[in-house]
C-alpha positions as CSV (number, residue, x, y, z in Angstrom):
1,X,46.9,-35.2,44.5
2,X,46.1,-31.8,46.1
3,X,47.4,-29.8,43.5
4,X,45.3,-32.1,40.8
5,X,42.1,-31.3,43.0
6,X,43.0,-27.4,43.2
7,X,43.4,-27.5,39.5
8,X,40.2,-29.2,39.0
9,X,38.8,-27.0,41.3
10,X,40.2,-24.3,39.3
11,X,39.0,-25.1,35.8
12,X,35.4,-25.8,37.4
13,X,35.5,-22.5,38.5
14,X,36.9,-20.6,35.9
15,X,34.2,-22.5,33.4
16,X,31.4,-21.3,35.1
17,X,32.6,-17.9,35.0
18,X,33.2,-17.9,31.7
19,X,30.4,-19.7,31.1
20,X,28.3,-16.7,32.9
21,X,30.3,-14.3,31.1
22,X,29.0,-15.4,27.6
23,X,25.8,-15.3,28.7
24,X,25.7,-11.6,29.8
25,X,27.7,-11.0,26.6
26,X,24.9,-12.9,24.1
27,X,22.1,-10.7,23.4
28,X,18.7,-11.9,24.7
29,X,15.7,-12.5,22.0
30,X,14.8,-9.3,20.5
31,X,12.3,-9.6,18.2
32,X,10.8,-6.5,18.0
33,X,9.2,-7.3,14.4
34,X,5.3,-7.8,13.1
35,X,6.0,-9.2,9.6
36,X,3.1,-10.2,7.3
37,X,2.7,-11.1,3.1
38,X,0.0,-12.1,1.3
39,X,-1.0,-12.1,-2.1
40,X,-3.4,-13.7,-4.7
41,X,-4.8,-14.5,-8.2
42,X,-8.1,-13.7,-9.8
43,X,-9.7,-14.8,-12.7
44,X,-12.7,-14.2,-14.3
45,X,-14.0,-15.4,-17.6
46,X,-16.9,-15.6,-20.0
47,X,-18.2,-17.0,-23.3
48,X,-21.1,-17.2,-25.4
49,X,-22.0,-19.3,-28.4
50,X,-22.6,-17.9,-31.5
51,X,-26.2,-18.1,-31.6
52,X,-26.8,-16.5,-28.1
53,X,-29.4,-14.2,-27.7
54,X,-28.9,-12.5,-24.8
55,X,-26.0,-10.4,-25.7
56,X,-22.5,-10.4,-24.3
57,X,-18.5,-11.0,-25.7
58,X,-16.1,-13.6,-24.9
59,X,-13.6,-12.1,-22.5
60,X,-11.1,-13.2,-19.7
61,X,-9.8,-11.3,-16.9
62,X,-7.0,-12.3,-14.8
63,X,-5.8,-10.3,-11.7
64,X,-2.9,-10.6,-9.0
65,X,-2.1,-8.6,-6.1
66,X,1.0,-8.6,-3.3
67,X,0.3,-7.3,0.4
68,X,3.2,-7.2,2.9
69,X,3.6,-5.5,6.1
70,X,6.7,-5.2,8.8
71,X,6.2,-3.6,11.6
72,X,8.7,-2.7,14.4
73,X,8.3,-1.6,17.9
74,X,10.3,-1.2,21.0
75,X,9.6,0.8,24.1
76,X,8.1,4.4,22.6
77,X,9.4,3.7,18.8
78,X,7.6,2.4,16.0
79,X,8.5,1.6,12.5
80,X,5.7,0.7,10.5
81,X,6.2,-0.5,6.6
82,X,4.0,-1.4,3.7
83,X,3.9,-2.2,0.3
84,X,0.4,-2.7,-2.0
85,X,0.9,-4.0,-5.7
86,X,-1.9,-4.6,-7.5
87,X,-1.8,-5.4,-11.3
88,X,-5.2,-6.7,-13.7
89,X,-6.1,-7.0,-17.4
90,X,-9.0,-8.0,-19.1
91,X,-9.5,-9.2,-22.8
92,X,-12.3,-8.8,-24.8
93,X,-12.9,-10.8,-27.8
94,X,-11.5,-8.4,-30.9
95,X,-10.1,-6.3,-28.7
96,X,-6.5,-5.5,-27.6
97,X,-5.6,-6.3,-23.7
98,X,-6.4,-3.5,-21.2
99,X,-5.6,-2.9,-17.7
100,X,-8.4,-3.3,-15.5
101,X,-6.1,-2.5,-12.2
102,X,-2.6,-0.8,-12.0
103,X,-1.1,0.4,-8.7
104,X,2.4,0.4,-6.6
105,X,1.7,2.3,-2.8
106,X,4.6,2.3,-0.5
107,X,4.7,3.6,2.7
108,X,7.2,4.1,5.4
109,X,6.4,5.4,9.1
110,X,8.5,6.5,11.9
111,X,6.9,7.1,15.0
112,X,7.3,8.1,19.0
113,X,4.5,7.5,21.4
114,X,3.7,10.4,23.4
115,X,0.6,8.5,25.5
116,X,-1.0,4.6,24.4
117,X,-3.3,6.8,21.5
118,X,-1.4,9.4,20.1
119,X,1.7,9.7,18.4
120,X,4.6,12.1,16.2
121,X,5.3,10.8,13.4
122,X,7.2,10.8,10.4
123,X,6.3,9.2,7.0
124,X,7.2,8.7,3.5
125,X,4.7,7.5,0.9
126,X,4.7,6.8,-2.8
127,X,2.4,5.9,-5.4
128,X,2.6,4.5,-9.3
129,X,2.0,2.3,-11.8
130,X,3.4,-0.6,-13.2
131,X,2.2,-0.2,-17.0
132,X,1.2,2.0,-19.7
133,X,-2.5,3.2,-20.0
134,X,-4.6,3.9,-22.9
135,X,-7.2,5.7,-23.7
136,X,-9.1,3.6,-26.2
137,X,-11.4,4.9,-29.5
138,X,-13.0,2.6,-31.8
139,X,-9.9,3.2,-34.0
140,X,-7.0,3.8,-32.2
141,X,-5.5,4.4,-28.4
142,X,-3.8,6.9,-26.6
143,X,-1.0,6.9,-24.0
144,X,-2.3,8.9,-21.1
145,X,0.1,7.1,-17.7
146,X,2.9,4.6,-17.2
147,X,5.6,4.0,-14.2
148,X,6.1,7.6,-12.8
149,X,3.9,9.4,-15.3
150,X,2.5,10.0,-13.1
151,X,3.9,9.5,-9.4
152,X,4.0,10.4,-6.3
153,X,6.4,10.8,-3.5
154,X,4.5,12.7,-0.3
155,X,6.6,13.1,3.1
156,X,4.5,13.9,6.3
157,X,5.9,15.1,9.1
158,X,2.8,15.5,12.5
159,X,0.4,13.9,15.0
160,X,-1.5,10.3,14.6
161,X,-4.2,8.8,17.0
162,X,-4.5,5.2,17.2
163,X,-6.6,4.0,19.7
164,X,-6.1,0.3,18.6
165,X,-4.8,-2.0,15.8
166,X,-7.5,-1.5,13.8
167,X,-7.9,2.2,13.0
168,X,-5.3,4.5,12.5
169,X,-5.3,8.7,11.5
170,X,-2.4,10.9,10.8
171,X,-2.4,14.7,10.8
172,X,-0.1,16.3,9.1
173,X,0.5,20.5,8.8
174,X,3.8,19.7,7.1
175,X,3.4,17.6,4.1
176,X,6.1,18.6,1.0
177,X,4.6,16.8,-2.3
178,X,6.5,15.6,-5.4
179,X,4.4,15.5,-8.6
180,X,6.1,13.1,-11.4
181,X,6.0,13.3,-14.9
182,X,9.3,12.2,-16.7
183,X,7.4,11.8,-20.2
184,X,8.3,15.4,-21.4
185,X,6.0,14.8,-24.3
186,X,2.9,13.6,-22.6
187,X,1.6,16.6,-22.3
188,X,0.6,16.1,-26.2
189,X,-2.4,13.7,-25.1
190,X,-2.9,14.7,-21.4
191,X,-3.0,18.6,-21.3
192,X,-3.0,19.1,-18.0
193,X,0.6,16.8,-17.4
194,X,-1.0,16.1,-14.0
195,X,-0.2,19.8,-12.7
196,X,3.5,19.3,-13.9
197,X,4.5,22.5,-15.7
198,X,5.5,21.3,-19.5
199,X,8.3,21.0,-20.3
200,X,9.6,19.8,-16.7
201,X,9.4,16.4,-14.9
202,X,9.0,17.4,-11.4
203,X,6.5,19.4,-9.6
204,X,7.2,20.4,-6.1
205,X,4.5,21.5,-3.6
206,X,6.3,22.4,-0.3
207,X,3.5,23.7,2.1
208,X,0.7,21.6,2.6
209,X,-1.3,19.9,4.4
210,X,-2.0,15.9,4.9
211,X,-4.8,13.5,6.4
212,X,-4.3,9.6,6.0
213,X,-7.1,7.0,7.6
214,X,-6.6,3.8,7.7
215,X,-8.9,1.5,8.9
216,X,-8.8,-2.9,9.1
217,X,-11.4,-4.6,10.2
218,X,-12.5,-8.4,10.7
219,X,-16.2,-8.1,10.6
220,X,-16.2,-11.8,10.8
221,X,-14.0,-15.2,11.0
222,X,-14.3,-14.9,6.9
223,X,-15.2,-11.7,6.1
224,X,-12.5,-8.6,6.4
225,X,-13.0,-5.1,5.4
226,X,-9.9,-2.0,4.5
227,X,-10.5,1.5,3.8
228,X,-7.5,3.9,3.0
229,X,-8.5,7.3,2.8
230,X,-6.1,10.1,2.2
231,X,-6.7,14.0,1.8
232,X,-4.0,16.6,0.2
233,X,-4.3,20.2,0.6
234,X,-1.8,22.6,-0.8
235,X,-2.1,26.2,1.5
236,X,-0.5,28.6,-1.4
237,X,-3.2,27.2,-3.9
238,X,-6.2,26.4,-1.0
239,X,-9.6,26.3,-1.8
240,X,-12.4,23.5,-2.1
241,X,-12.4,22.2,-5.4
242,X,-8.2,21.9,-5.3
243,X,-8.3,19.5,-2.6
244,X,-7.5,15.9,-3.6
245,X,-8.7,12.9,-2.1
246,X,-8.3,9.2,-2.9
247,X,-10.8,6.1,-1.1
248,X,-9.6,3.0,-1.1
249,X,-12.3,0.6,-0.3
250,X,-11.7,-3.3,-0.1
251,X,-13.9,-6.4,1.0
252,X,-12.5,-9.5,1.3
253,X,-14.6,-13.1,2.1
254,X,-13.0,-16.2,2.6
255,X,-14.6,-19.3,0.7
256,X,-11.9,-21.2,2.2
257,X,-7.9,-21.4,3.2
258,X,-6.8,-20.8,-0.4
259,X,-10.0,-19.4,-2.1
260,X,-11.3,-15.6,-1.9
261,X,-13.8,-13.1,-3.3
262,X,-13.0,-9.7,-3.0
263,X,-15.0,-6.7,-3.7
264,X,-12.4,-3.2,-4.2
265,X,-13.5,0.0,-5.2
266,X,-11.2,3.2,-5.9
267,X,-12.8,7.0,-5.9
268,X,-10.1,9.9,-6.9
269,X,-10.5,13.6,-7.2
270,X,-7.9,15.5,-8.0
271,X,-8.4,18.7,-9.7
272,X,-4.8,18.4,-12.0
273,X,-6.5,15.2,-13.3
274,X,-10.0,16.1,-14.3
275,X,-12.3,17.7,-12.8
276,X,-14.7,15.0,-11.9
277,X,-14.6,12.4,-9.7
278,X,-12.6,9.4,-10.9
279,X,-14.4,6.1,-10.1
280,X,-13.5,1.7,-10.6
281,X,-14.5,-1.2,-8.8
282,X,-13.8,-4.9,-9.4
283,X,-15.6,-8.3,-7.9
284,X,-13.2,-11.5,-8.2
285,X,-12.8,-14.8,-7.2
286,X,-9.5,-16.6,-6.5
287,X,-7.0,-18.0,-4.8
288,X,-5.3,-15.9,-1.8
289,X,-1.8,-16.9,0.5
290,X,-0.7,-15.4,3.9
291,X,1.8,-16.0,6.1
292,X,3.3,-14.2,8.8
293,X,3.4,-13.3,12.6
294,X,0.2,-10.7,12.6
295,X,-1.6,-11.5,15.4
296,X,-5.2,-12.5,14.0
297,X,-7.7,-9.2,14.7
298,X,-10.9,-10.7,16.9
């Protein structure tokens, strides 16, 4: 009997060490992760009858777009991730199909806190489109863009301030560029190849500098506002009207859980482009999705 009750004494205690064992061993919760998607479709329409006075053409527009962000963070590193698609075409009565939106924007960010507002970074960033692009004539059209003709592959190495969820700026001195073009023979209807030197597909600009702004913000419980701006200035070619810059303006309202309007607007100038500034903007109604562990902004 005593040496059944010193082996159960045994195996009681040799269970709980174990059993604390396997606990140290079984790594706590350590969700370090912000993850976030959304996305949407618009659609606009019109139509007239044939006796209508007032002008106008039959036309339908249908847009969609996909937003995702993931986000990770642990003690004084940061990882911060985000992809933008955004793809629209309208049709006109008698016309062919034309894109009314077109654009792939990636971004990667790696970052170390130096204080709660400031941090180094180091970043990756991309930018496309999906489809071709015309240019259209009352006759004919013209191939001017499609997937990496051109694109864009900027790396940033420098300083960011970000006082708070909502507003973000990075600095960067160091900023190498790569300029696509693989359409050797694009050159034929855009001259300028987008700064590409014909009869290559790649051009590289290795000193230069970067600015990025990013700014979120809920205005209301239904109404949120995003601005992207970004700045590009190569040093071996500096001077005012070779700077590029690129506003990204969004405003979104919330009819309800599934429906949207949304007012976007997108300014360019870049120099290798023309010599103007580039300018759209698009209103739409439709229906929106988002799911994720974002903390809602205030």
């Amino acid at each position: 009997m005593k040496r059944i009750s010193t082996l159960f004494l045994f195996l009681l205690l040799s269970g709980k060490i174990f059993a604390q064992a396997d606990a140290a061993l079984t790594p706590a919760d350590t969700s370090y992760w912000l993850k976030e998607i959304g996305g949407g479709l618009n659609l606009n329409q019109a139509s007239f009858s044939g006796n209508w006075q007032g002008g106008g053409v039959n036309s339908i527009a249908v847009g969609t777009y996909l937003i995702a962000r993931a986000n990770y963070a642990k003690e004084k590193w940061t990882w911060d991730n985000t992809l933008d698609f955004t793809y629209g075409i309208v049709k006109n009565k008698d016309e062919d199909g034309r894109k009314s939106n077109d654009r792939i924007y990636l971004d990667s960010k790696i970052g170390y806190k130096i204080n709660d507002k400031w941090n180094y970074f180091f970043a990756l960033n991309f930018l496309s489109q999906f489809a071709p692009g015309y240019e259209f004539s009352e006759t004919d059209k013209t191939l001017i863009s499609k997937f990496l003709n051109p694109g864009y592959l900027t790396s940033s190495l420098g300083i960011e301030y970000k006082p708070n969820d909502e507003f973000s700026l990075r600095m960067s001195p160091l900023s190498p560029r790569w300029t696509f073009v693989t359409d050797t023979e694009l050159y034929l209807n855009v001259p300028d190849n987008y700064g590409v030197e014909i009869g290559k597909t790649v051009r590289s600009e290795w000193f230069a500098f970067n600015l990025l702004a990013d700014w979120n913000k809920k205005l209301s419980e239904n109404l949120e506002l995003k601005m992207r701006y970004q700045m590009y200035a190569n040093y071996e070619t500096l001077a005012f009207k070779t700077i590029d810059h690129r506003l990204d303006f969004g405003l979104t309202a919330k009819v309800s859980n599934l429906i949207n309007v949304s007012l976007t607007s997108l300014s360019i100038y870049d120099f290798d482009q023309d010599d103007k500034i580039q300018f759209s903007q698009g209103l739409a109604l439709g229906i929106a999705f988002k799911v994720g562990n974002f903390p809602e902004k205030e």
